[in-house]
C-alpha positions as CSV (number, residue, x, y, z in Angstrom):
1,X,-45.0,-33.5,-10.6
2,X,-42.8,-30.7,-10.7
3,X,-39.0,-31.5,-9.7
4,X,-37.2,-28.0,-8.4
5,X,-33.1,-27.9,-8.5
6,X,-31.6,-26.3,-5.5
7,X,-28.1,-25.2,-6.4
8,X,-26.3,-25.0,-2.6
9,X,-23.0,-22.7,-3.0
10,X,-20.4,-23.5,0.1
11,X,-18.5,-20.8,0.7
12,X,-15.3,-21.9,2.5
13,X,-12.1,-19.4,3.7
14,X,-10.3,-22.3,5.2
15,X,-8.7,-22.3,8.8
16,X,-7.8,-19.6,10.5
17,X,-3.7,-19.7,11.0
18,X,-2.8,-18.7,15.0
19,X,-0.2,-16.3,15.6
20,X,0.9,-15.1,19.0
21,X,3.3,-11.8,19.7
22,X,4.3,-10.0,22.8
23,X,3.3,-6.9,23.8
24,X,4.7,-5.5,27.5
25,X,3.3,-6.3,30.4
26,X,1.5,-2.6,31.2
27,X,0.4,-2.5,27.9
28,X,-1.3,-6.1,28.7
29,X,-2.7,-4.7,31.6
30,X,-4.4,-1.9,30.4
31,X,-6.0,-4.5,27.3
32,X,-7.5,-6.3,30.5
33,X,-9.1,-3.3,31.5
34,X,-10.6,-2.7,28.4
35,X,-12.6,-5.7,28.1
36,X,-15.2,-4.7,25.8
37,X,-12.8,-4.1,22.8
38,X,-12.2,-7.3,20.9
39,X,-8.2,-7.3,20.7
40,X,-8.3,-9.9,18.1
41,X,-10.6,-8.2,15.5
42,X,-8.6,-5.0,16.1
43,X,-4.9,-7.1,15.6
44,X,-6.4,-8.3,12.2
45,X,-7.8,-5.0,11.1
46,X,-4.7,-3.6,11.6
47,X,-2.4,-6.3,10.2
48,X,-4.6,-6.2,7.0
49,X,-4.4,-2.7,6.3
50,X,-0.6,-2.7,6.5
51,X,-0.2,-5.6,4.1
52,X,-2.6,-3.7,2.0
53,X,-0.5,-0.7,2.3
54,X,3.0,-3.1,1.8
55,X,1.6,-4.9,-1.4
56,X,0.4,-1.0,-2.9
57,X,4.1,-0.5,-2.4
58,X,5.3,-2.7,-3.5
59,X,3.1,-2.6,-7.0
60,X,4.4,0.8,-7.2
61,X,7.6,-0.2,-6.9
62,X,7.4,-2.8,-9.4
63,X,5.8,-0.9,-12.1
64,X,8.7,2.2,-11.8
65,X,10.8,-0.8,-12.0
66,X,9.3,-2.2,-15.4
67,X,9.5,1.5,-16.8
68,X,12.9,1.5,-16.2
69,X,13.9,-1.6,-17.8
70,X,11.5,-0.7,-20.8
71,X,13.6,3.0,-21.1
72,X,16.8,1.3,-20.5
73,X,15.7,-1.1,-23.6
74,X,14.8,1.2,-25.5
75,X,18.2,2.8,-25.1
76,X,20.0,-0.3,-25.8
77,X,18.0,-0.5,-28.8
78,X,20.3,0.7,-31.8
79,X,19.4,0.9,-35.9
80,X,21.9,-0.7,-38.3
81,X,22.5,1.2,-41.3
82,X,21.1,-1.2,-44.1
83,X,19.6,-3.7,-42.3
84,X,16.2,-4.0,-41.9
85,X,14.1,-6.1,-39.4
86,X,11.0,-6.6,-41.3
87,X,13.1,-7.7,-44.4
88,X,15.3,-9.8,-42.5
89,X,11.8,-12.0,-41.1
90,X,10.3,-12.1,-44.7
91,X,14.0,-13.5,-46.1
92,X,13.3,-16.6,-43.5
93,X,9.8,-17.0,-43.8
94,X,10.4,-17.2,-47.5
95,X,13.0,-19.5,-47.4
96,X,11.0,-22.4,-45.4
């Protein structure tokens, strides 16, 4: 008898969150009249793309950001006349 394994993969998204807004009431009007178009797919469509857009932004943002610290560091950054880092490591590690 041959026994067959059947590996079942449930995707789940969770629930959907509701969010109402206002829109004026001749806008509203003129949605009625266009039935066939499904409002709701369109609202998501078009809040997805702009947090898409916001979080790009924002990355871009962030990353000019790190540059500048990491410039400003290494400005900050000054040598010592006779002192020297790697020395200075070895001197502790040595003395453990």
């Amino acid at each position: 008898m041959v026994n067959f394994y059947y590996k079942i993969v449930y995707v789940y998204y969770g629930m959907s969150e509701v969010i109402s807004f206002r829109v004026r009431r001749e806008l509203k009007k003129k949605m009625e009249r266009l039935r066939h178009i499904n409002w709701s797919e369109v609202v998501r469509r078009a809040i997805e793309e702009t947090v898409k857009r916001e979080e790009s932004r924002l990355g871009e943002r962030d990353r000019a950001r790190m540059k500048a610290a990491a410039l400003r560091t290494d400005q900050l950054r000054r040598r010592i006349p006779g002192w020297s880092g790697v020395e200075e490591i070895r001197r502790w590690r040595e003395a453990r």
